[in-house]
N, C-alpha and C positions, 0 to 999 in steps of 0.2 A: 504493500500500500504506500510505501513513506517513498520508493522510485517512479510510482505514478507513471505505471504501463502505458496508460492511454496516450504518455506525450513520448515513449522510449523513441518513436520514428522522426518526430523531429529532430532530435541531434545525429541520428545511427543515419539518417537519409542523406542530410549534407554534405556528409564527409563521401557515403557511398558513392553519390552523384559525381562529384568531382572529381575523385580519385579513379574512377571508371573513365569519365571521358578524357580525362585526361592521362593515363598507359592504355585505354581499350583492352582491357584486360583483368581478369579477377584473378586474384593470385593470393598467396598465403598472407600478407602485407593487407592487402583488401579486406579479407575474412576477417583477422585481428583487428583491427580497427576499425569494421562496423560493429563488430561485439562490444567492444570498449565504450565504443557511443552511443550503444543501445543501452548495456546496464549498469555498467560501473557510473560510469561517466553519470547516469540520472540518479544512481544513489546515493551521491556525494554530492550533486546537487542537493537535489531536494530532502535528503537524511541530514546534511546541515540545517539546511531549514525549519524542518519540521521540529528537532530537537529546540533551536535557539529560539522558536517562534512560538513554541510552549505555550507561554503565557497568552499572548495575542490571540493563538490561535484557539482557545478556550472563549475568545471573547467575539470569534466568530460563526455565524452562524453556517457559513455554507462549508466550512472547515468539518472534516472527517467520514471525506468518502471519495469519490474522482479527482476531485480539487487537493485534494492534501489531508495526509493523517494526522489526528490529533495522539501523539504518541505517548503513554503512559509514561513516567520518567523513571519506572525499571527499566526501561527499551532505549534509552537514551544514549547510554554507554555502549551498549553491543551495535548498534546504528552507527555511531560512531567510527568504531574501530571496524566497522562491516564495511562503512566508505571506503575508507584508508586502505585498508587491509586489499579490497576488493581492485583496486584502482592502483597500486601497486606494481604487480608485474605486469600488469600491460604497458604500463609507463617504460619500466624496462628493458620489453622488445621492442616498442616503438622507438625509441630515444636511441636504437642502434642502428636505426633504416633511415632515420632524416639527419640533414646539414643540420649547422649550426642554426639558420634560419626556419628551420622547418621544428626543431625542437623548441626557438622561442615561440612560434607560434601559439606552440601546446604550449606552455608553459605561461603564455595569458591566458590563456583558454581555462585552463586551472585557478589560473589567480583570481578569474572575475567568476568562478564558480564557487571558488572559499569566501571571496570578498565581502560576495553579495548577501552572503546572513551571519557569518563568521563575528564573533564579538571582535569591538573594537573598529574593525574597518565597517561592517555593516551598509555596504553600499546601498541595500533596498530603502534604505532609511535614508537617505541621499535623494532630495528631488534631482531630478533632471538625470545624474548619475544610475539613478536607480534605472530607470529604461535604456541606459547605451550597454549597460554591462549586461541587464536581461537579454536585449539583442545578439550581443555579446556571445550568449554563450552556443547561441543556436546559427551563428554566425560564422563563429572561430571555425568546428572543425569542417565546414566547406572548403574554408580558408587553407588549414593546417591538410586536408587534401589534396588543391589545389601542390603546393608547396613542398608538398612528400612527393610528391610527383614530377615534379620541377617542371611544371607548367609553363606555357608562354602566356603571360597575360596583358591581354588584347583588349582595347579601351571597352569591347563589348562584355569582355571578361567582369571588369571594374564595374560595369553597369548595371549588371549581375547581382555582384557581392554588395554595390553600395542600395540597389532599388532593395533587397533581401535584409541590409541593417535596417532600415528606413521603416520597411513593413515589419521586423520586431521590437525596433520603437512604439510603432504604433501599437503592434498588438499587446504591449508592456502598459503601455501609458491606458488604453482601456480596458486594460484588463484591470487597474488600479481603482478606479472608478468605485465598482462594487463594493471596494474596501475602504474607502473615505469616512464614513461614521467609526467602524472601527477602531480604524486605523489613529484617528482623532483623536477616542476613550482611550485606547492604548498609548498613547501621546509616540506615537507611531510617522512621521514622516516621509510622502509621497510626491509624486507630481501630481496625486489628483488631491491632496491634502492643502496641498499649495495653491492651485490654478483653479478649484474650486472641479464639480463634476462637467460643468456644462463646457467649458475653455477643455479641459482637457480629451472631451470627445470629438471639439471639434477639431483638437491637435489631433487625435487618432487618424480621425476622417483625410484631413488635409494629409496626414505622412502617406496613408495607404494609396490615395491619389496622384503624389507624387512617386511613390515608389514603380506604380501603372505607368508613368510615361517614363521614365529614366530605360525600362525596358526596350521604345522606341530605336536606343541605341544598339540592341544589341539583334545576334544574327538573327532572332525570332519575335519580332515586334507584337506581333500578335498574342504573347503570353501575359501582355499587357491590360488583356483582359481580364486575368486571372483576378485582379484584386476587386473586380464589379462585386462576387460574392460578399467581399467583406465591407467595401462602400455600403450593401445592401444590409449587411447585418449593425453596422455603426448607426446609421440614419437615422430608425426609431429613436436614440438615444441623444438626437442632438440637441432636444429641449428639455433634457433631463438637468434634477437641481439637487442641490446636497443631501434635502431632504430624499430625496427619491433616488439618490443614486445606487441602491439598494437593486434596484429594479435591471440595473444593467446589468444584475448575475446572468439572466435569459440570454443577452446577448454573448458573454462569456461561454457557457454552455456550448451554445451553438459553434463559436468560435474552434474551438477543441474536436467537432466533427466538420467543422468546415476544411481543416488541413488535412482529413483524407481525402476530401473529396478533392478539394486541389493538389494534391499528393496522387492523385491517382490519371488528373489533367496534367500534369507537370512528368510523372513516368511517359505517357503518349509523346510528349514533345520532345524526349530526352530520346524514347523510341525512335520517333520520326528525324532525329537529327542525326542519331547515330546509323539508320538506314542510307541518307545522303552519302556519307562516306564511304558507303561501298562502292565498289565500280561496279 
């Protein structure tokens, strides 16, 4: 419960993508580090969290089921050491197959994964911070693929990686939203705590918008349609208020099955690009 299955394909996807188109090729390198970003990788995310958010997360209501466990604090310690522990030798193997650049990659890729609930640095409690490192983390190992792979990176490449931070900005910044009363009681610190509910969906709306045309630059302009779903699911909520920010859980919800579905649009196009390169 506390690696939160439902999102394992956002980070384990990233990296696969990249790392594929860029050697054409699946190989034991590939395997190991889609595993790593499917579950170590999400339990040491969200196993720091879960533990450090304890408190908060007791004072949430939609806490302790899809969204994140509310973890008994017998479980806190073995959570812990289950991150570590788990995440460990993959580091490793991998950190024997990339340059010097490809192992810093990972090596923010981790840091903004500790940062972000870890006492002390606590980035989520960080407005504005709080949504580049969320990005951050579903961002990195597309990146740290790319890079393992010693990719050529081509301004459409760039267009790619930045429209891709841009839409987990967004999808950080309202996913925040629901969490503003809370988060408030909790004396808890957000960009939607800060910019109030209403400003900060219409930052959502505005990044996902923009992440849709940054697409234009690249070989497949038409994937730029892809962010309509989530325009579509933002919108209801642009006249939502502190009071009622509550309300934008539905939209969150939705949000969590909308990336298979675009996860499943996004395979067709990965398909249909890697078919062009055959002769």
């Amino acid at each position: 419960m506390t690696s939160r299955p439902v999102s394992w394909v956002n980070t384990a996807y990233p990296f696969a993508a990249a790392y594929f188109l860029a050697t054409e090729r699946i190989d034991w390198v590939f395997v190991v580090g889609t595993f790593f970003f499917l579950i170590p990788y999400n339990l040491l995310m969200y196993g720091i969290n879960d533990v450090f958010d304890y408190e908060s997360d007791l004072l949430n209501a939609r806490k302790g089921g899809v969204e994140g466990a509310v973890l008994d604090r017998r479980h806190h310690r073995f959570v812990l050491w289950a991150s570590v522990l788990s995440v460990a030798p993959f580091l490793a193997v991998l950190a024997t197959q990339g340059d010097l650049l490809a192992n810093g990659v990972l090596a923010v890729s981790l840091f903004a994964v500790i940062a972000y609930s870890a006492p002390h640095l606590r980035f989520k409690e960080r407005p504005f911070l709080d949504s580049l490192t969320s990005s951050t983390h579903f961002v990195s190992p597309a990146l740290y693929g790319l890079v393992l792979a010693q990719a050529h990176f081509s301004v459409g490449m760039w267009a790619v990686l930045l429209a891709f931070f841009i839409w987990g900005v967004a999808s950080h910044a309202f996913g925040a939203v629901q969490d503003i009363v809370p988060d408030r009681e909790a004396r808890i610190g957000s960009i939607g705590t800060v910019l109030g509910a209403r400003v900060t969906v219409w930052i959502a709306f505005s990044a996902y918008l923009i992440a849709g045309v940054l697409m234009l630059w690249t070989s497949v302009p038409l994937a730029g349609l892809l962010v309509l779903p989530y325009l579509a699911n933002v919108a209801p909520f642009l006249r939502v208020t502190d009071a009622t920010s509550a309300q934008a859980n539905a939209g969150w919800k939705r949000f969590l099955w909308l990336n298979y579905l675009t996860g499943f649009l996004v395979t067709m196009t990965l398909i249909w690009l890697v078919l062009q390169r055959i002769p």
